[in-house]
N, C-alpha and C positions, 0 to 999 in steps of 0.2 A: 755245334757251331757257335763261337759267340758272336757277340753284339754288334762288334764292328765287323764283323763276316758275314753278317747277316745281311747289313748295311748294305755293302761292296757289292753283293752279289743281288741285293733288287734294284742296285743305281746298274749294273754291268747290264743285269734284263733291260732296263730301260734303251742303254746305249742298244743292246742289239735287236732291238726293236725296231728301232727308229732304224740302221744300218736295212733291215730286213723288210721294212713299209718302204725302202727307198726315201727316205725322209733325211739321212745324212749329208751332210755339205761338206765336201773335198776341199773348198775353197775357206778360207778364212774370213771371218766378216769383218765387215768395215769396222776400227776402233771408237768410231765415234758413236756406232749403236750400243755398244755396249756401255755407255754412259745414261741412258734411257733411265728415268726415276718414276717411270708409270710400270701397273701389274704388268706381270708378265712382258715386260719391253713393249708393249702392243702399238708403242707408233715408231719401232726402229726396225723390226724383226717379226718375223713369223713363229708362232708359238713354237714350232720343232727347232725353230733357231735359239730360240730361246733355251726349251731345254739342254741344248746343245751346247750352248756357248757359254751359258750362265748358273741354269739351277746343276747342271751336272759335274761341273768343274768345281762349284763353291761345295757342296754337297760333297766331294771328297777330300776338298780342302777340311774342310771342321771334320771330319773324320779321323785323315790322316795325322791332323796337329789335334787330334784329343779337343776339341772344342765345343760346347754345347749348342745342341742339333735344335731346331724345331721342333717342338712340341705339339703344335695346332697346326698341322699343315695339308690343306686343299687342293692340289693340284690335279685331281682329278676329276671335278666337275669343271677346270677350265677346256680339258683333253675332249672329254665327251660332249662339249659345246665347240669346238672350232672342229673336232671325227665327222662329227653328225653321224653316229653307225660304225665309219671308218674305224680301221686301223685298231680293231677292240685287243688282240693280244697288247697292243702298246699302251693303251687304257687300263687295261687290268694289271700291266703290271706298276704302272704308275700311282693307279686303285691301294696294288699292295704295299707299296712304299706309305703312302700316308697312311694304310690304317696302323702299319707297323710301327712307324713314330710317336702315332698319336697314343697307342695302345701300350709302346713300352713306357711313355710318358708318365702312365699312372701307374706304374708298377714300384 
């Protein structure tokens, strides 16, 4: 499997995580939240809206247009601070996305 299949299919866990926690939003969000310039949007959206709307959309964008990805990236100590416990398959697989970036980083 290469690199950018690798990719597609821990952003795709993600998506159907969230689908499967019931955490997905059928409704489109307001365009003004997605303007937010704090972590994670935290004063326009709810962290699953967040992943939803924002890290998962740009995350296939620089995939799909060959673009360089994140190297350092955290995203799953903010999951396991807003879970508290909850929702751990969506944690883990968010878990494995960043160790994977961070890990192909240094290769």
């Amino acid at each position: 499997m290469s690199h950018k299949d690798t990719l597609h299919g821990l952003i795709d866990e993600i998506e159907s995580q969230l689908v499967h926690a019931k955490l997905w939003q059928d409704a489109p969000i307001d365009p003004q939240a997605l303007e937010s310039v704090q972590p994670f949007a935290v004063d326009t959206m709810s962290f699953p809206q967040w992943l939803q709307f924002l890290f998962i959309p740009k995350m296939r964008i620089l995939l799909d247009n060959q673009l360089p990805l994140p190297t350092k990236i955290a995203v799953a100590p903010m999951a396991e601070q807003v879970f508290c416990g909850q929702h751990q398959p969506l944690v883990e697989a968010i878990a494995r996305l960043d160790s994977y970036l961070t890990s192909s980083a240094q290769v």
